[in-house]
PAKOLNU-693122 format. One record per residue (C-alpha): x, y, z; residue in three letters; residue number from 1. Coordinates in steps of 0.25 Angstrom, whole numbers. Layout:
N
+-------+-------+-------+------+------+
!    c1 !    c2 !    c3 ! resn ! resi !
+-------+-------+-------+------+------+
!     X !     Y !     Z !  ala !  NUM !
...
+-------+-------+-------+------+------+
//
This chain:
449
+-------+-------+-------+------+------+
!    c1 !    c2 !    c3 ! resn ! resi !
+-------+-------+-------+------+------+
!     0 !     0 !     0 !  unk !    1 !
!     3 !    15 !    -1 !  unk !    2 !
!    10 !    21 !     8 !  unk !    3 !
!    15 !    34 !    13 !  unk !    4 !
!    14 !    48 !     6 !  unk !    5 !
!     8 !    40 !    -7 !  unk !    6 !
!    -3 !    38 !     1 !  unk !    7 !
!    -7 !    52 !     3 !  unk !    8 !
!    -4 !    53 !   -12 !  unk !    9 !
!   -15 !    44 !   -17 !  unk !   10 !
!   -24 !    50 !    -5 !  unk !   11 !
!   -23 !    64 !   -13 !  unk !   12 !
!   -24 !    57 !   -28 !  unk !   13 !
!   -36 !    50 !   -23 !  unk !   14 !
!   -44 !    63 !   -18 !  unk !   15 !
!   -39 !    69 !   -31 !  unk !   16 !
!   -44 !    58 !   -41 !  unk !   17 !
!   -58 !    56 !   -32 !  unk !   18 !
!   -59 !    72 !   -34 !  unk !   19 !
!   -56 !    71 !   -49 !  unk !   20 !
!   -67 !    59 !   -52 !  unk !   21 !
!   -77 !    68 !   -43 !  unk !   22 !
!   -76 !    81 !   -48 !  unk !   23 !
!   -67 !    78 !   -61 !  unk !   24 !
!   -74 !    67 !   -65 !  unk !   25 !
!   -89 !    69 !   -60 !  unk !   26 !
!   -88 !    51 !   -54 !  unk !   27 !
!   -98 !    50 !   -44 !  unk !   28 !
!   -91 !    54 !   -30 !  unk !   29 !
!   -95 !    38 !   -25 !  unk !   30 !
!   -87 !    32 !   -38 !  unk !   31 !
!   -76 !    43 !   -36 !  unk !   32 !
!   -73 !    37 !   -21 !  unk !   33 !
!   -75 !    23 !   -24 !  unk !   34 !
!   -66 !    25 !   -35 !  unk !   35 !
!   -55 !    33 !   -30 !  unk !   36 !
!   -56 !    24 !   -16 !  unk !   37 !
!   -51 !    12 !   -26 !  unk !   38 !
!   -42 !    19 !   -33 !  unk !   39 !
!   -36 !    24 !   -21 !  unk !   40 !
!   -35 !    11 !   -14 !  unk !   41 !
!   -28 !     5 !   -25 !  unk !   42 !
!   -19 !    16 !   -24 !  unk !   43 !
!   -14 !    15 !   -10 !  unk !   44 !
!   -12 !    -1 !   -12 !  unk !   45 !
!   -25 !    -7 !    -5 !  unk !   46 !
!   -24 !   -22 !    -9 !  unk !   47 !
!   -35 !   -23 !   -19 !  unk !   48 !
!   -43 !   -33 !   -14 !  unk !   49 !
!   -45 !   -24 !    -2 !  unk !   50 !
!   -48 !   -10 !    -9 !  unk !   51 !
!   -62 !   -15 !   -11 !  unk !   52 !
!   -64 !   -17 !     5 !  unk !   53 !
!   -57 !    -2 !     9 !  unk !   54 !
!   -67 !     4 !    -1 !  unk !   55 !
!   -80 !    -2 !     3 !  unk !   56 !
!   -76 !    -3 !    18 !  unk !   57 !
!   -73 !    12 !    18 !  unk !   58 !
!   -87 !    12 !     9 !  unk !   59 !
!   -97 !     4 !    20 !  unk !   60 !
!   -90 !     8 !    32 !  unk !   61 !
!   -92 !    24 !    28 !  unk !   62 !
!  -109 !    21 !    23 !  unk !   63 !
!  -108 !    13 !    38 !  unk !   64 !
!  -107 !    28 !    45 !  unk !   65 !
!  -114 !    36 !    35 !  unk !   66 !
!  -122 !    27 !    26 !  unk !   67 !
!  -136 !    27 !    34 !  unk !   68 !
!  -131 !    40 !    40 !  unk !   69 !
!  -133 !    46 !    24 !  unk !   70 !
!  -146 !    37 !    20 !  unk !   71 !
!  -153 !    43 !    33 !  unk !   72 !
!  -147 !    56 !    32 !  unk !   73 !
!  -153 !    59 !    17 !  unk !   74 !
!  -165 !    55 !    22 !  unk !   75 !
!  -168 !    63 !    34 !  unk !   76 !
!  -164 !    75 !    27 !  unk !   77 !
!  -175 !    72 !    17 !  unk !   78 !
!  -184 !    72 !    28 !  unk !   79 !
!  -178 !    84 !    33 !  unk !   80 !
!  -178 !    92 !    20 !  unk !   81 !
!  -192 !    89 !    14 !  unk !   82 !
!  -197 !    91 !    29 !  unk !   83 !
!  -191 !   104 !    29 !  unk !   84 !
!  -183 !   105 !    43 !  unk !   85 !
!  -172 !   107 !    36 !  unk !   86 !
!  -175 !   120 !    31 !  unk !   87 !
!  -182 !   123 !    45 !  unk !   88 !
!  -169 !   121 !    53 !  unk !   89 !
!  -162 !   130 !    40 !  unk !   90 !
!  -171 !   143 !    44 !  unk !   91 !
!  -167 !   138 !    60 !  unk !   92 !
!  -153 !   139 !    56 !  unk !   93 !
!  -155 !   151 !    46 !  unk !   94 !
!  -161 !   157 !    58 !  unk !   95 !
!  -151 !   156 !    68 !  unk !   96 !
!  -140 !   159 !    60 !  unk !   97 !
!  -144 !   167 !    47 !  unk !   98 !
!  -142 !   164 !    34 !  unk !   99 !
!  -128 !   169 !    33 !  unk !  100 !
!  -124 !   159 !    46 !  unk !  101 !
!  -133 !   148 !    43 !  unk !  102 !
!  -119 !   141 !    39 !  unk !  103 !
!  -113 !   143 !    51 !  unk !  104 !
!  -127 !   138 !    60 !  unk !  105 !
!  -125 !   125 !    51 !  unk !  106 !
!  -109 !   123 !    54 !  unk !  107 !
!  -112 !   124 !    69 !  unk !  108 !
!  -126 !   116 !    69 !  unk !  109 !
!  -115 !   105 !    61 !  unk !  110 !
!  -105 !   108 !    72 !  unk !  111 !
!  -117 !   105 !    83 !  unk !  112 !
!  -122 !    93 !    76 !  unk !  113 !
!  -109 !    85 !    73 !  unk !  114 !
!  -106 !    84 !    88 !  unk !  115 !
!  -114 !    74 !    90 !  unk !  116 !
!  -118 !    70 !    76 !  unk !  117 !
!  -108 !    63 !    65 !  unk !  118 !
!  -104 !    72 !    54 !  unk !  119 !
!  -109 !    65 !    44 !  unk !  120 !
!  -124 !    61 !    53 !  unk !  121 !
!  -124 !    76 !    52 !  unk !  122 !
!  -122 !    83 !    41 !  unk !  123 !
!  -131 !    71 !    34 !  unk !  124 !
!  -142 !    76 !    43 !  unk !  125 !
!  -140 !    92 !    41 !  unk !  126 !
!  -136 !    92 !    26 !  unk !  127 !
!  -150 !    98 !    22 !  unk !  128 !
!  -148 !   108 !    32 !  unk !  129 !
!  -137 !   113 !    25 !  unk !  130 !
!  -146 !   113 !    10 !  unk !  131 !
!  -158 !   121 !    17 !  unk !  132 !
!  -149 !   132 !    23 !  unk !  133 !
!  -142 !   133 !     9 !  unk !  134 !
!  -155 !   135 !     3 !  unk !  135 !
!  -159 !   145 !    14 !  unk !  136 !
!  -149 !   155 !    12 !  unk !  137 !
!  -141 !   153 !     0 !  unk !  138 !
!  -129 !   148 !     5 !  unk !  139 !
!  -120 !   141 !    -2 !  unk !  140 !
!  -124 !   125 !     3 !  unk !  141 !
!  -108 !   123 !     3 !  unk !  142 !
!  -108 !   133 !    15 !  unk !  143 !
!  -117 !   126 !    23 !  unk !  144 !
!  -113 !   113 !    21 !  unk !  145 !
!   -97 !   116 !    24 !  unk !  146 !
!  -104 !   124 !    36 !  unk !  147 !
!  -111 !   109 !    40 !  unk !  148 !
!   -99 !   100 !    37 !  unk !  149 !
!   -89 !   108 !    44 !  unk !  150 !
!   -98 !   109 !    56 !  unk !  151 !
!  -100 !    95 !    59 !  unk !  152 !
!   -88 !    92 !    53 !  unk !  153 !
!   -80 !   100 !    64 !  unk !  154 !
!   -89 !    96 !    76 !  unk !  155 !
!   -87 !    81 !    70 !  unk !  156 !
!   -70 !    82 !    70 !  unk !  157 !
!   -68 !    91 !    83 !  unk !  158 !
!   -82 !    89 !    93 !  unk !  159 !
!   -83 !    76 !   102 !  unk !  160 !
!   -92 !    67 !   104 !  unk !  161 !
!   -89 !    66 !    91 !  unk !  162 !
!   -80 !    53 !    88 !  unk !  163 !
!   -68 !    60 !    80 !  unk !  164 !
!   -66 !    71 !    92 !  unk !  165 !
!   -70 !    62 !   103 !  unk !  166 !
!   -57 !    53 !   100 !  unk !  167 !
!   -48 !    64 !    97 !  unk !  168 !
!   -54 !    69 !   112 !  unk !  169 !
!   -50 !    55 !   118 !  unk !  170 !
!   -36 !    52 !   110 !  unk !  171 !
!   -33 !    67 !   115 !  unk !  172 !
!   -37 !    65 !   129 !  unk !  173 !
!   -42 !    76 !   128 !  unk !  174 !
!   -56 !    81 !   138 !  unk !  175 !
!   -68 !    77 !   130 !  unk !  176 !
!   -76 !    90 !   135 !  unk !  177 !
!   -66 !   101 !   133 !  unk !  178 !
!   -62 !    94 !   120 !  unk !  179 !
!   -77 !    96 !   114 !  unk !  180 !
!   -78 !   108 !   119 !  unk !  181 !
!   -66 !   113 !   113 !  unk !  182 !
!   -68 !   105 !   101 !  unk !  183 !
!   -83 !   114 !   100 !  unk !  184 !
!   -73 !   128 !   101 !  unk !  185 !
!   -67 !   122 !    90 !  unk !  186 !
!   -77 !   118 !    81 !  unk !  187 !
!   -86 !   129 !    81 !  unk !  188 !
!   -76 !   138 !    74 !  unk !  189 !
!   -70 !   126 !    65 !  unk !  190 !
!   -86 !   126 !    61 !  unk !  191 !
!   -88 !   139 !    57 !  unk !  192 !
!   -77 !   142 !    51 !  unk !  193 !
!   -74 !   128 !    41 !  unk !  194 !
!   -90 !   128 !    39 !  unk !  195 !
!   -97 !   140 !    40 !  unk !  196 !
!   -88 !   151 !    35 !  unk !  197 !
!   -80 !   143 !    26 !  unk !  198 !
!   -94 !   136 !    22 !  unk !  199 !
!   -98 !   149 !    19 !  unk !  200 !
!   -85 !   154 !    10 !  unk !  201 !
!   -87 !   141 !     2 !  unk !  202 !
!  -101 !   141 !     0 !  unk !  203 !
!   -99 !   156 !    -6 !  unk !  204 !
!   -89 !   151 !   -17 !  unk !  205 !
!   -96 !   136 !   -21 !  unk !  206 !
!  -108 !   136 !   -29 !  unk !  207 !
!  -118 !   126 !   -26 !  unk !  208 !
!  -121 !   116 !   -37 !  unk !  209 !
!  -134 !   119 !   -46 !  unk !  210 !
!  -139 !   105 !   -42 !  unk !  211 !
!  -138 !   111 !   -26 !  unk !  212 !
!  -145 !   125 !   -29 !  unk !  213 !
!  -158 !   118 !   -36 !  unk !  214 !
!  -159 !   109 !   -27 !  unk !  215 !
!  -157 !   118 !   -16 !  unk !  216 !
!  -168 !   129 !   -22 !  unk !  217 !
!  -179 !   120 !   -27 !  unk !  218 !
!  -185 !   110 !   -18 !  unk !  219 !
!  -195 !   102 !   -24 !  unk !  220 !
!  -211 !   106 !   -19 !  unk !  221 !
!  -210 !    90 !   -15 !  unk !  222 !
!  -200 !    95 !    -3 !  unk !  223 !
!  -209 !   106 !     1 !  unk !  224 !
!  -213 !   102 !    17 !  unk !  225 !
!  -229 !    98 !    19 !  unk !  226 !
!  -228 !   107 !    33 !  unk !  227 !
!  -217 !   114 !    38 !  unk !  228 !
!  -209 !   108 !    48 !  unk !  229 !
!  -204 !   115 !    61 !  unk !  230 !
!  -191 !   120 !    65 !  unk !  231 !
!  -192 !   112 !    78 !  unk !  232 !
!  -195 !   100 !    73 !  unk !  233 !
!  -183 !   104 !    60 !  unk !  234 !
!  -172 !   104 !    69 !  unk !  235 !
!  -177 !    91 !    78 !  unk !  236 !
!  -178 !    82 !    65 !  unk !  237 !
!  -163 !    89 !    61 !  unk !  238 !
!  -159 !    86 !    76 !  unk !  239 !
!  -164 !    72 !    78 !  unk !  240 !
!  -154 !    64 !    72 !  unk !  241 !
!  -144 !    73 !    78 !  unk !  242 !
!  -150 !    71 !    92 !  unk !  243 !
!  -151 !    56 !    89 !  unk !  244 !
!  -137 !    56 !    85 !  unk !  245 !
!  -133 !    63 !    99 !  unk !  246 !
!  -140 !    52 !   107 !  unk !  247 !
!  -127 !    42 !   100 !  unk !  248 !
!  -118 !    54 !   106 !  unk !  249 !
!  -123 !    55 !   120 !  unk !  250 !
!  -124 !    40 !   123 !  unk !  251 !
!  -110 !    37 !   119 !  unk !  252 !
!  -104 !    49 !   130 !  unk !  253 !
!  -115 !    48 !   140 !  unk !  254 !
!  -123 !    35 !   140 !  unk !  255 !
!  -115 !    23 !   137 !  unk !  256 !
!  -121 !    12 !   141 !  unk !  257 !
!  -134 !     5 !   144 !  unk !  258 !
!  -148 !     4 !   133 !  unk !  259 !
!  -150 !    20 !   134 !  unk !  260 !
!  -135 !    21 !   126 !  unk !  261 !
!  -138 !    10 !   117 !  unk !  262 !
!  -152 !    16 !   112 !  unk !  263 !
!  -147 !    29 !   113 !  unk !  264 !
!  -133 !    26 !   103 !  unk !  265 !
!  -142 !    18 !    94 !  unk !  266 !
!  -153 !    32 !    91 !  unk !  267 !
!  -138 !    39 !    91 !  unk !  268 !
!  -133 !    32 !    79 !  unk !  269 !
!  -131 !    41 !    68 !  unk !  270 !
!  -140 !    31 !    58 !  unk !  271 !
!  -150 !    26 !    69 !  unk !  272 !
!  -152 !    42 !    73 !  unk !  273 !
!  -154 !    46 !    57 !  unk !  274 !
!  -162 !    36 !    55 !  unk !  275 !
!  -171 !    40 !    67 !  unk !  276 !
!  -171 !    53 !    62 !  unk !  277 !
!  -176 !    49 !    48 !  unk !  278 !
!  -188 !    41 !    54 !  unk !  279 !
!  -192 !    53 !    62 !  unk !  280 !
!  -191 !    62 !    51 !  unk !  281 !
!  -201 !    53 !    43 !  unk !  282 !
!  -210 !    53 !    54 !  unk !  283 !
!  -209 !    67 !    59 !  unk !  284 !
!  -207 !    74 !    45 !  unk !  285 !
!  -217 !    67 !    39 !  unk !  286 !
!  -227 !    79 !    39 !  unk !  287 !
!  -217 !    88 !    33 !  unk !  288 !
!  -212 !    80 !    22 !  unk !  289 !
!  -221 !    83 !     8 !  unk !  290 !
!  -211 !    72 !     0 !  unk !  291 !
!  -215 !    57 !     0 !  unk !  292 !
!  -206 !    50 !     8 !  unk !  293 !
!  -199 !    40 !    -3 !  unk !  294 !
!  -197 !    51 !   -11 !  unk !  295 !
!  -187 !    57 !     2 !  unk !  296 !
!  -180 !    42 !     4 !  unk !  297 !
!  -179 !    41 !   -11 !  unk !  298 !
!  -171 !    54 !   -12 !  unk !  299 !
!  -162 !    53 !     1 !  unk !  300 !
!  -159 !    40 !    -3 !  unk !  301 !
!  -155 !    43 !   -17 !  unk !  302 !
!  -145 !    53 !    -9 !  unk !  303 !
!  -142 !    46 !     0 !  unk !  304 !
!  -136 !    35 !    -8 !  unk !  305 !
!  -124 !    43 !   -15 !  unk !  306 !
!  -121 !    50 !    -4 !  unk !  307 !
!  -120 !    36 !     2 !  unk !  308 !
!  -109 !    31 !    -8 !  unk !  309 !
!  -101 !    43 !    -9 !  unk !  310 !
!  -100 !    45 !     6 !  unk !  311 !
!   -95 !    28 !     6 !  unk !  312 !
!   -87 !    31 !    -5 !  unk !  313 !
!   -81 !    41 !     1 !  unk !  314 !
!   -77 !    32 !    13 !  unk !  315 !
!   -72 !    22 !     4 !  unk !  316 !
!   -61 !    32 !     0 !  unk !  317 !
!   -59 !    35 !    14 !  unk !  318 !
!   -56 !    23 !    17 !  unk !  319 !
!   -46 !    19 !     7 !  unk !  320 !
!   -38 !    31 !    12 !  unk !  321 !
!   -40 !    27 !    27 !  unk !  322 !
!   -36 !    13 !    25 !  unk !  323 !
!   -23 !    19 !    17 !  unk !  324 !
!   -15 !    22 !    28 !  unk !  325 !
!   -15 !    35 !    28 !  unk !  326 !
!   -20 !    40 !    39 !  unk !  327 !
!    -7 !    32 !    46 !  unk !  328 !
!     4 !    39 !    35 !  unk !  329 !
!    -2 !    53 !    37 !  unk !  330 !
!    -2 !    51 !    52 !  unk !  331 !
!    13 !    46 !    53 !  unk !  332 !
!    15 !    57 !    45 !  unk !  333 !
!    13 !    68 !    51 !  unk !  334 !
!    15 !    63 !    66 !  unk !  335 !
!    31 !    69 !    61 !  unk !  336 !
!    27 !    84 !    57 !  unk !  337 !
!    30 !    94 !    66 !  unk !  338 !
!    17 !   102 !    66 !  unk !  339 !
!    11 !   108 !    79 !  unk !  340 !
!     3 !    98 !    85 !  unk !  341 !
!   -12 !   104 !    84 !  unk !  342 !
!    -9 !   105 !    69 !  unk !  343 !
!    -3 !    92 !    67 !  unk !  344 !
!   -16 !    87 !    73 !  unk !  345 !
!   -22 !    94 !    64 !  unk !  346 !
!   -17 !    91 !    51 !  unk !  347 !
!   -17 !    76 !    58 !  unk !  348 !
!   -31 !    76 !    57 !  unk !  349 !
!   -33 !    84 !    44 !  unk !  350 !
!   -25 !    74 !    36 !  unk !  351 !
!   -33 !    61 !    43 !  unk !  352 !
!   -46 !    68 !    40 !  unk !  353 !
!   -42 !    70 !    24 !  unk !  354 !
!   -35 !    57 !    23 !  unk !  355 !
!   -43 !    49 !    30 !  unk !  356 !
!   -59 !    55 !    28 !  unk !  357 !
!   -63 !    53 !    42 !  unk !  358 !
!   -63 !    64 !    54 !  unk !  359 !
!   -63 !    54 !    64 !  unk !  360 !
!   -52 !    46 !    58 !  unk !  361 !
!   -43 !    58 !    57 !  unk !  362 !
!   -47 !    61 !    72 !  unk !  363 !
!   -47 !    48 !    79 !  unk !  364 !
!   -31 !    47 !    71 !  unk !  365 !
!   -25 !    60 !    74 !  unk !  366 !
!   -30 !    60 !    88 !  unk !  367 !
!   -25 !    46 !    89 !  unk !  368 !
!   -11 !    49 !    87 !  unk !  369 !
!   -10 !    64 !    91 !  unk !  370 !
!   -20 !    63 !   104 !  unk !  371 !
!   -11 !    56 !   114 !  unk !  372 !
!     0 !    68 !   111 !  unk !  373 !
!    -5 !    79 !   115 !  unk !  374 !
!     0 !    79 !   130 !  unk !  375 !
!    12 !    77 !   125 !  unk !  376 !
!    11 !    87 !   112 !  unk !  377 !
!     9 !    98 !   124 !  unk !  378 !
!    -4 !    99 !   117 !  unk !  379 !
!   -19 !   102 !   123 !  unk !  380 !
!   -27 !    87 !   119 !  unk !  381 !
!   -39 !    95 !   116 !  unk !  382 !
!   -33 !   104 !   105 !  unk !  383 !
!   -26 !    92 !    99 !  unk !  384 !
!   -39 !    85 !    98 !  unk !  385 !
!   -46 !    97 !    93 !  unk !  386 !
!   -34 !    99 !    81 !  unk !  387 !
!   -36 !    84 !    78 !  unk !  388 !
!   -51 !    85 !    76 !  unk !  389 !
!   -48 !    99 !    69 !  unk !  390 !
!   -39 !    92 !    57 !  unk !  391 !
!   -52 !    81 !    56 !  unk !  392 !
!   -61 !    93 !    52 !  unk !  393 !
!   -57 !    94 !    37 !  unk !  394 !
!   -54 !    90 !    25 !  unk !  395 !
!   -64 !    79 !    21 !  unk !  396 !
!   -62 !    74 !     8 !  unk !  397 !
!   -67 !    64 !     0 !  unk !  398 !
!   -62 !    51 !     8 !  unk !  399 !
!   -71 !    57 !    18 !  unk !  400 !
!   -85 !    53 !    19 !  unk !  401 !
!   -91 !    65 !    24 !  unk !  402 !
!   -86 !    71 !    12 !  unk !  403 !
!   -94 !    64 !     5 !  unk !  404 !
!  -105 !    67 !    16 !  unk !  405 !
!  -103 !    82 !    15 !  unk !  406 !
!  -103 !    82 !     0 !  unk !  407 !
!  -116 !    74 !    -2 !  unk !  408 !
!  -125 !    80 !     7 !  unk !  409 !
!  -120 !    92 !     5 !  unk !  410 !
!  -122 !    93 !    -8 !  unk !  411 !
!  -109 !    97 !   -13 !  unk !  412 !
!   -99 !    95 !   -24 !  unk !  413 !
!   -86 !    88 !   -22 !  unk !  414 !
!   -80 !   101 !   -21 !  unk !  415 !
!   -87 !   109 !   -14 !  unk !  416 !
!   -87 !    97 !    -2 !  unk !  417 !
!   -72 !   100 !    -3 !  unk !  418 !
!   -73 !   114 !    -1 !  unk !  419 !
!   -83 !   115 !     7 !  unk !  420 !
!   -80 !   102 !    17 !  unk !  421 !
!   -67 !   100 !    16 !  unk !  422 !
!   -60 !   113 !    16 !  unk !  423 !
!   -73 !   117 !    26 !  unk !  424 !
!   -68 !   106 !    36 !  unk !  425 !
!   -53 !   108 !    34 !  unk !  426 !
!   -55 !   124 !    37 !  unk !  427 !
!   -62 !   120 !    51 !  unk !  428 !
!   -52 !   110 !    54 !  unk !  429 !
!   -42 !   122 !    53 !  unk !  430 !
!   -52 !   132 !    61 !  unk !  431 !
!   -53 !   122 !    72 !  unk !  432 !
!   -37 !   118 !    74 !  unk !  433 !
!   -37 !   134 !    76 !  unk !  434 !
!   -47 !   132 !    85 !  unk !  435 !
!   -38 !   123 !    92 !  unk !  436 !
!   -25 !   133 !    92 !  unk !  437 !
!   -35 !   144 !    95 !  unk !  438 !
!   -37 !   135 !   109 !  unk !  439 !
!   -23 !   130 !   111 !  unk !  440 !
!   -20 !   144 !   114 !  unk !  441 !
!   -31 !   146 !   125 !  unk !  442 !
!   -25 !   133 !   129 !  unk !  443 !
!   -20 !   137 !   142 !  unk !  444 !
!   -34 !   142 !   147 !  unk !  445 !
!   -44 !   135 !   141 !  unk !  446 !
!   -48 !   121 !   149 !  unk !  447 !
!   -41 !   108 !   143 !  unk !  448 !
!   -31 !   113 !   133 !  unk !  449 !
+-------+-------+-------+------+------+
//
């Protein structure tokens, strides 16, 4: 197999040819991956009798945590759309923060929700939000999905309990109470800087598609609500799988053991809460909902299924680069540069998240190796943890699946996902690790660092 700087190589030629079919070429984003997954393993020196194996283990065990996750997802925001809570919790927003700060209402309300709820589970279930405010005032939909992704992104890679930042906190040794709270400090401004006013640079200088502003501007009558919904019952319907999801949360720090855990973590299940929610919408929506029901599952299920298969697809290529080594080359590397250490944590993690496609890999390695020196770097544990979980903000790319996650429901183009997610995420990251030097130098009076 391929070993050594050759590896980073092929990692770069296979993000430029899987570019080049996508946006050169116009293949189909599902046949790109599977393709350039291949062709990248043959490259690297998998023996070929187990390049088929990488490819659809990568593949099924991807659709494991977001397969359902997706199906359910599509659907509920058909109930939610033809209903019309969405656009009832659009004036609520539009409300509170005005048209011109509706973007950054929605990258804190991502911020909010992607404590306790998955990134993914999230931005699934708020991804009509972000068509309905666009609509409303006129901005750009690129804007308020950066300001979205960024938002739960960030809370996802530096707020426990969230798995990625509860492991750093642990191989830190760092207090779990002053590391969320500090972690909170951080994010906010990581937020509104990488979604909201960079979403809002962007969106000013990408033009939505045509196919986007049709469909944006002319609902069919068929979608026109029998009676209007409430505001109340809006944001319950919004807020119930969120609230389901936050049972799974509270039973694994507070109730551990005994039948009340057990019932309480199975509601909790990101699919089993989704799917609650979707039977409760057909119950409690019904009297809103002019469209015959097989005409909304016939619909979401004709969306959900390619963004099934490109969000595998995207997994499979993720996993030929994970199973490449490296992850292990990069991290031998750089364990020689003499780089300050917050930095080097940093970079650390931004190099695993790019490489790698995962936020919680890049977070559960970096802290792994770098945790237990802190004492003895002479450093604070909890802004070490916090400039690890700030390198596992950004730069998303293709080998990611919530790439492929932000660009499907999102509705964008190859590159405007690029532009918006990936330099959106990569420009928090950076905002947050000043965040953390910005700390370091209170660090003699502010409690624990």
């Amino acid at each position: 197999m391929v070993e050594g700087n050759l590896l980073i190589v092929i990692f770069i030629l296979s993000l430029a040819a899987l570019f080049f079919m996508i946006l050169k070429l116009k293949v189909e984003p599902f046949l790109s991956l599977i393709g350039v997954a291949l062709v990248t393993a043959l490259a690297i020196g998998f023996p070929l009798a187990e390049i088929p194996k990488i490819v659809t283990t990568g593949f099924g065990n991807t659709l494991t945590g977001v397969g359902i996750l997706i199906g359910l997802g599509v659907i509920f925001g058909q109930f939610l759309g033809v209903s019309g809570a969405i656009e009832k919790i659009a004036q609520a927003v539009l409300r509170v923060f005005g048209a011109k700060r509706s973007a950054a209402g929605l990258s804190l309300t991502g911020v909010a929700v992607s404590i306790p709820v998955f990134f993914d589970a999230a931005f699934v279930i708020l991804s009509g939000l972000v068509r309905s405010l666009s609509r409303r005032t006129g901005i750009s939909i690129v804007t308020f999905v950066t300001a979205l992704g960024i938002g739960l992104i960030v809370s996802h890679s530096m707020i426990a309990p969230t798995p990625g930042p509860l492991v750093v906190a642990e191989n830190t040794g760092s207090d779990l109470g002053l590391f969320i709270l500090y972690g909170i400090i951080c994010a906010i401004p990581a937020a509104l800087v990488g979604g909201y006013l960079y979403g809002t640079f962007i969106g000013k200088r990408i033009k939505p598609t045509v196919e986007e502003d049709v469909e944006e501007e002319t609902p069919t009558e068929d979608t026109t609500p029998r009676k209007e919904i409430s505001t109340g019952l809006s944001f319950f319907m919004l807020g119930l799988p969120i609230i389901l999801i936050l049972l799974n949360t509270v039973t694994k720090l507070w109730i551990t053991e005994g039948p009340l855990s057990n019932i309480l973590g199975f509601i909790g299940d990101k699919n089993v809460a989704l799917f609650i929610s979707v039977i409760v919408a057909l119950i409690v929506l019904r009297p809103y909902i002019k469209v015959p029901y097989s005409e909304l599952y016939n619909e979401a299920i004709n969306s959900a299924g390619m963004i099934i298969l490109v969000t595998g697809a995207g997994g499979a290529f993720g996993a030929v680069i994970n199973q490449s080594g490296i992850g292990d080359y990069l991290i031998s590397t750089m364990q020689g540069w003499s780089i300050p250490v917050f930095l080097l944590a940093f970079i650390f993690s931004q190099i695993l998240r790019a490489s790698l496609g995962s936020a919680t890999v890049a977070l559960v390695t970096t802290s792994t190796i770098m945790g237990p020196m802190a004492l003895e770097l002479g450093v604070s544990p909890i802004l070490l943890g916090l400039a690890i979980c700030s390198g596992a903000i950004g730069l998303s790319l293709p080998n990611d699946s919530g790439f492929w996650v932000v660009n499907r429901f999102g509705r964008l183009t190859i590159p405007q996902t690029i532009q918006a997610w990936s330099i959106g995420g990569f420009i928090a990251g950076l905002t947050a690790l000043t965040m953390v030097y910005i700390l370091s130098i209170f660090s003699g009076i502010l409690p624990g660092l």
